[in-house]
C-alpha positions in Angstrom: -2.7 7.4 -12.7 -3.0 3.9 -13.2 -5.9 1.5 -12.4 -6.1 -2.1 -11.4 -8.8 -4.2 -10.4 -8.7 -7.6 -8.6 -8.5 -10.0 -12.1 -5.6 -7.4 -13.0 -4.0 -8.2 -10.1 -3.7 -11.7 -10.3 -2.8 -11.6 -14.0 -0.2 -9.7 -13.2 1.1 -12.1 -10.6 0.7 -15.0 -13.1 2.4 -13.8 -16.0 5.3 -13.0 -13.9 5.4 -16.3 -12.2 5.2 -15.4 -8.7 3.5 -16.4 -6.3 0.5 -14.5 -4.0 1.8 -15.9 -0.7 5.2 -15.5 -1.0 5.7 -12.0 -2.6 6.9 -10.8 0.3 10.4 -12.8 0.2 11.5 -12.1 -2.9 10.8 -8.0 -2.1 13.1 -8.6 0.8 15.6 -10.8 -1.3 15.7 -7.5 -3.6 15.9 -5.1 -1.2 18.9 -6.7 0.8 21.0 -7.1 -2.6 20.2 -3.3 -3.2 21.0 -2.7 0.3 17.3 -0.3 0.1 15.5 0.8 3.6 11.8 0.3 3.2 9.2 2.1 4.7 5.4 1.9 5.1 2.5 4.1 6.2 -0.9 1.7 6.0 -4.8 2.8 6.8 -7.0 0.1 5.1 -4.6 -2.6 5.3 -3.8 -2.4 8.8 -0.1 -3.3 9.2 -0.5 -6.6 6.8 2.0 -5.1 4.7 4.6 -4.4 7.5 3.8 -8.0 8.7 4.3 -9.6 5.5 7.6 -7.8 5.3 8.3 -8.8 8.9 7.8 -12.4 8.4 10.7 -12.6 6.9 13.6 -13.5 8.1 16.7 -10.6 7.8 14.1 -7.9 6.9 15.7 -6.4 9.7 18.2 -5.6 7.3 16.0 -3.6 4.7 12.6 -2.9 7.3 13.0 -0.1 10.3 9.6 1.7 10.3 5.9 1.0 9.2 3.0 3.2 10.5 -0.5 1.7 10.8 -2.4 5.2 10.7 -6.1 4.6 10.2 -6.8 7.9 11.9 -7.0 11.2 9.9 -5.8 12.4 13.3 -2.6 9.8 13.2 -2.0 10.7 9.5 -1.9 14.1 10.0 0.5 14.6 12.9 2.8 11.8 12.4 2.6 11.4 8.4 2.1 15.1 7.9 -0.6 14.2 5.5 -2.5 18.2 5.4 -5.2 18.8 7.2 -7.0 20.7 3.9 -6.7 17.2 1.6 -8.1 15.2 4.4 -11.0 17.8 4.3 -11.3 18.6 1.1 -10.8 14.9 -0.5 -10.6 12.7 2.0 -8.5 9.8 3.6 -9.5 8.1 0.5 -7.7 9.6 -2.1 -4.4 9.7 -4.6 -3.2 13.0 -3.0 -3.2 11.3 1.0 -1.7 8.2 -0.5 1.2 10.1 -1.7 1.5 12.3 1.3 1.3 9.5 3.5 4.3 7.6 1.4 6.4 10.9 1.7 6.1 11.6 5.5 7.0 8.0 6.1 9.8 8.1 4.0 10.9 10.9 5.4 9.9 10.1 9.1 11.8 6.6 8.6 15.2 7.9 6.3 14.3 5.5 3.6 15.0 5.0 0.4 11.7 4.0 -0.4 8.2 4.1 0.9 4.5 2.5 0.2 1.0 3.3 1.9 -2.1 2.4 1.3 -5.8 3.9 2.3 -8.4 2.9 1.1 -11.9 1.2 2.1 -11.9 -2.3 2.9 -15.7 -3.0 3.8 -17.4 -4.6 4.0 -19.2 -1.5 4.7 -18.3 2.5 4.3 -18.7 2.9 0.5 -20.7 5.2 -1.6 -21.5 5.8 -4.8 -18.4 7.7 -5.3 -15.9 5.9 -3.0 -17.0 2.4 -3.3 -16.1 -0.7 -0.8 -13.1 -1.7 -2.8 -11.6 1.6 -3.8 -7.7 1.9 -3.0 -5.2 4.1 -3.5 -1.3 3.4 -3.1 1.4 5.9 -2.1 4.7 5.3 -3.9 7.8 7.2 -2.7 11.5 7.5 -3.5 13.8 10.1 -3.6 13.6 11.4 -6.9 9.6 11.1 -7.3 6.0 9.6 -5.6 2.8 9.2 -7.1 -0.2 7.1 -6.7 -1.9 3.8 -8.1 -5.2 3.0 -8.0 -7.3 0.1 -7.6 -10.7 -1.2 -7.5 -11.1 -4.1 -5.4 -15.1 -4.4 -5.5 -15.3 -8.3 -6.1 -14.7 -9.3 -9.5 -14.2 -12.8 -8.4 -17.4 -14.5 -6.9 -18.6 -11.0 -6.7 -17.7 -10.6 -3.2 -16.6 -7.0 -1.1 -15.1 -9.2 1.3 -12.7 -7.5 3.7 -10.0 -9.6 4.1 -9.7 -10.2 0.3 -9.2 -6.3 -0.4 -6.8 -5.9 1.9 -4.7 -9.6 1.0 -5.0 -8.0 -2.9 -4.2 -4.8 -1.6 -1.0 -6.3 0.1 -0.4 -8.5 -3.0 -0.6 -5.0 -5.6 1.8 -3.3 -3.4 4.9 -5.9 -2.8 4.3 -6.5 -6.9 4.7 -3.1 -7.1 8.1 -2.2 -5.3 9.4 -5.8 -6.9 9.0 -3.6 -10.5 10.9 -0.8 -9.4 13.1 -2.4 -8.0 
C-alpha cells in the first residue's frame, strides 16, 4: 500500500502544477470528457469531497451519489462495509476504506468510487491510530485498493482538523486526476 504524508502531498501538487483549491475542476473537466459517474462514501472528511465536487458547475453530469457515513452503523447497512472488519480492525483501516469505495460504487452504478475514514482530531488518536492517520478507498470496475496517509502535522507541527481533512480532500481529487 502506499503512504503519503502532508509534505508528500503538496509536492505532489507542485510538481504537477496544480493547484490545492481548484483540484476539484479539473477532476470534473476529466470526468465529463470521459463521460465517468463518480461516487463517494466519506467518514473523516465529512462530505468536503462531495462538496468540492459539487461546487462545480455541470458535475451534475459526472456526480449522482456521495455518502457521508461517519457511523459504523451507516457504513455497515448502506455501504455494506462487514460487521467483523469494523470489529476486528476498525473504521480506521485499508480493508473499510476499500469496502466503503465498493458498496458506493455499487450503491451509486459508477464507474468509479473514493472514500475516505480516517481520524481527523484533534482528538481520538492512539499510539497505534494516530490523529492524522487516513486511509482512502479507491474503486473501479476492474479493481480497488487503499492509500494511506499520515496527516499528523508535518507543517508547523499542527493536528489541526480542518487541515487533515482539506489534505485529505486534496490526496484524493489528485488521486482520481492520475487514473484518470
Amino acid at each position: 500500500m502506499v503512504t503519503f504524508t502532508d509534505l508528500d502531498i503538496i509536492k505532489l501538487l507542485r510538481r504537477n502544477n496544480l493547484d490545492a483549491d481548484t483540484l476539484q475542476e479539473k477532476v470534473v473537466e476529466k470526468l465529463r470528457a470521459r463521460n465517468i459517474k463518480l461516487a463517494t462514501a466519506e467518514s473523516c472528511t465529512g462530505g468536503l469531497i462531495s462538496e468540492r465536487i459539487t461546487s462545480v458547475s455541470g458535475a451534475s453530469e459526472v456526480f449522482d451519489c456521495g455518502v457521508c457515513s461517519y457511523s459504523n452503523e451507516i457504513k455497515h447497512k448502506v455501504l455494506d462495509v462487514s460487521e467483523e472488519t469494523l470489529s476486528v480492525l476498525g473504521a480506521v483501516s485499508s480493508e473499510t476504506a476499500m469496502q466503503m469505495a465498493e458498496g458506493v460504487r455499487r450503491l451509486a452504478d459508477a464507474d468509479l468510487a473514493v472514500s475516505t475514514t480516517g481520524i481527523a482530531g484533534p482528538t481520538g488518536g492512539t499510539p497505534e491510530k494516530p490523529v492524522g492517520l487516513v486511509f482512502c478507498g479507491i474503486c473501479t470496475k476492474n479493481k480497488t485498493y487503499a492509500i494511506k496517509l499520515l496527516l499528523g502535522g508535518n507543517i508547523n507541527k499542527t493536528n489541526s482538523r480542518s487541515y487533515i481533512r482539506k489534505l485529505t480532500s486534496d490526496a484524493v481529487l489528485f488521486t482520481i486526476l492520475s487514473i484518470l
